[in-house]
Residue, then its C-alpha position, 0 to 999 in steps of 0.5 A: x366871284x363877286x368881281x366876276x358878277x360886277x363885270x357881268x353886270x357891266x356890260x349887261x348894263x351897258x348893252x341895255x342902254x346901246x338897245x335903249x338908243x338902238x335905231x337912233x338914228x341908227x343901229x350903231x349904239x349897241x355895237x358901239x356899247x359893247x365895244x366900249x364895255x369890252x375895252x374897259x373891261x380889257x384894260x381893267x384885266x390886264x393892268x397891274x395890281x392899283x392902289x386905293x389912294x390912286x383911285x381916291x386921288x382920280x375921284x376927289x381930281x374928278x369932283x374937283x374938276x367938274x366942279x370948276x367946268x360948271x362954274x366955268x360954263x357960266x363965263x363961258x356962256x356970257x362971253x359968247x353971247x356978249x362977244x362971239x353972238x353975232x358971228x356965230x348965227x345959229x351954231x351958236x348953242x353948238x360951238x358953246x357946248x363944244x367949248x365947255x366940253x373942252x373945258x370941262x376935260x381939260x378941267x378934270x385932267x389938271x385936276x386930277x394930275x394935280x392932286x396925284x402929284x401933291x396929295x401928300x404936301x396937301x393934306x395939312x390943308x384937306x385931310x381927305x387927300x391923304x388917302x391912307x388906309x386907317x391901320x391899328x397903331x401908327x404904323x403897320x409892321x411887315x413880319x420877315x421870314x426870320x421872325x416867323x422861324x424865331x418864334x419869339x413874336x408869338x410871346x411878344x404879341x401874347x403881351x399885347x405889347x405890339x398895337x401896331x398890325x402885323x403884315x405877313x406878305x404871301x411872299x413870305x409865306x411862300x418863301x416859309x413853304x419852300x423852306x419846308x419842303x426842302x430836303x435838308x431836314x434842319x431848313x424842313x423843320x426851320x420852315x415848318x415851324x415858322x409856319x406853326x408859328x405863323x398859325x399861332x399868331x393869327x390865334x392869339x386875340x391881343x394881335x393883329x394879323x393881316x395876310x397881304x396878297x402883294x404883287x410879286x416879281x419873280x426877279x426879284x428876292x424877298x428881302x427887296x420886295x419887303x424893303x419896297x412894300x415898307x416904303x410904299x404903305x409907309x410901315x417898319x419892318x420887323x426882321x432877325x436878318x443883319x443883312x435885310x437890317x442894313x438894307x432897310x436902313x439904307x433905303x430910309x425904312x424903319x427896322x424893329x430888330x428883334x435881336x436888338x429887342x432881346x439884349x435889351x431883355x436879357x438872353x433867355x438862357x443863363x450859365x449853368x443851364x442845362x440843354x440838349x442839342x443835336x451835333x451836326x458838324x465840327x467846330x472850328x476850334x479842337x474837340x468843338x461840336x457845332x448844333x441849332x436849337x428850333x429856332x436857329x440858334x447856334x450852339x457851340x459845345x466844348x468836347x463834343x465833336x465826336x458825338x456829331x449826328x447825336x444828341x448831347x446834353x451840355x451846360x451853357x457857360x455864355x451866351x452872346x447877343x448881337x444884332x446878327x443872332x445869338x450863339x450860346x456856348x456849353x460844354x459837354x455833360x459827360x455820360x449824357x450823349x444819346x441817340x437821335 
């Protein structure tokens, strides 16, 4: 809405000075007024989502570039009243002011190109030219849809551990609404809960969480998109996913694997703990039943096949942890099968 007002008072104000000059020498300055104000206003519409450092890069090239036509205009004047003076007769103020508004374009584009194409080697020497959004922390971290599913970031954050922001791309939460309207009900109850999970981040007061209205290709996966944002506000990504790991390294974006982070702390179940599971399907050993826990975890059960579309109890014997996930493997508690 306030855009919208912005853009109205644009060409209200632009209509103001075409009636200001209306009549001199002619009634081409409204016309002409409104005419400009709508074609900015076109432009402006259906250009692409820009950036704060392209527009900061434009207005310091800008300053810099009038800057140096003004000083410029000072050698331009004394060359044409020592040099060009006699041959110029009375079109002389004319020709000048033409030559330095030549100048001054010409001075204001080389400018402007030139801090564009360099800012980042020069902002050892003007720390103004980096034109990077301050964040908390170092740098910001982009949350994968996998994590969201996990939901072992809500107790990380919980810590304070995490002083960095953390960004969830609409992306992502689009792809967590289709998960959850999805008519398996082991994706719908996976989507639903990274949306839950999602809800409880943005409440707890030693985090920061930042929603990211990012430009989205329909053409093109999550996974990618997540990977070229990272690259392009220089931020790491935080992600369960092995493939979406691989690909981030290979494009040079820094990954926090949250597997990674978990070997490091010790599975969170131990053997000889008690578990309940729902068996889904057969495993690929004999007598085996196959389950998820909430979060994705894959259970494999020992005698359990025949209870499949059931709920089992069962004790873990081990539990492997591994950069692509963690599977935990149990056997069967007999008597405890129980019905969905």
């Amino acid at each position: 809405m306030i855009l919208y007002i912005l853009r109205a008072l644009f060409v209200l104000l632009m209509a103001g000075v075409g009636w200001y000059y209306l009549g001199t020498p002619n009634w081409m300055p409204l016309p002409l007024a409104l005419l400009v104000a709508f074609g900015f206003l076109t432009i402006d519409w259906i250009s692409p989502r820009r950036k704060l450092s392209i527009f900061a890069g434009t207005f310091f090239g800008l300053l810099v570039g009038i800057a140096m036509a003004y000083a410029l205009s000072f050698i331009t004047q004394l060359v044409v009243d020592r040099f060009a003076a006699p041959y110029l007769g009375t079109n002389r103020e004319k020709i000048q002011q033409f030559v330095n508004l030549m100048i001054g374009i010409v001075c204001c584009y080389l400018s402007i190109s030139f801090i564009l194409q360099t800012k980042d080697d020069f902002r050892f020497i003007i720390p103004y030219v980096e034109f990077s959004k301050q964040t908390k922390g170092s740098k910001p971290i982009l949350v994968d849809t996998s994590v969201l599913i996990d939901g072992r970031i809500v107790e990380i954050a919980m810590t304070g551990l995490i002083e960095s922001q953390l960004v969830v791309t609409n992306f992502v939460i689009e792809e967590l609404q289709a998960v959850a309207d999805s008519a398996d009900r082991l994706k719908r109850n996976r989507g639903r809960r990274g949306l839950d999970i999602l809800a409880r981040l943005r409440k707890i007061d030693r985090a920061e969480i930042v929603i990211y209205e990012a430009a989205r290709s329909p053409d093109v996966g999550v996974d990618q998109q997540l990977v070229t944002l990272a690259k392009s506000i220089n931020g790491r990504l935080l992600t369960n996913d092995f493939n979406l790991n691989k690909v981030a390294q290979l494009s040079s974006v820094e990954v926090i694997n949250l597997n990674d982070l978990a070997t490091a702390l010790r599975p969170a179940v131990i053997p000889g703990e008690k578990m309940r599971v729902e068996i889904v399907k057969p495993g690929e050993e004999a007598g085996q039943g196959v389950g998820y826990l909430d979060d994705g975890t894959m259970v494999v059960v020992e005698q359990a096949r025949s209870a499949m579309g059931r709920q089992i109890e069962f004790v873990v014997t081990r539990s492997l942890q591994t950069s692509a996930g963690r599977m935990i493997f149990g056997k069967a508690t007999n008597g405890q099968v129980t019905e969905s």
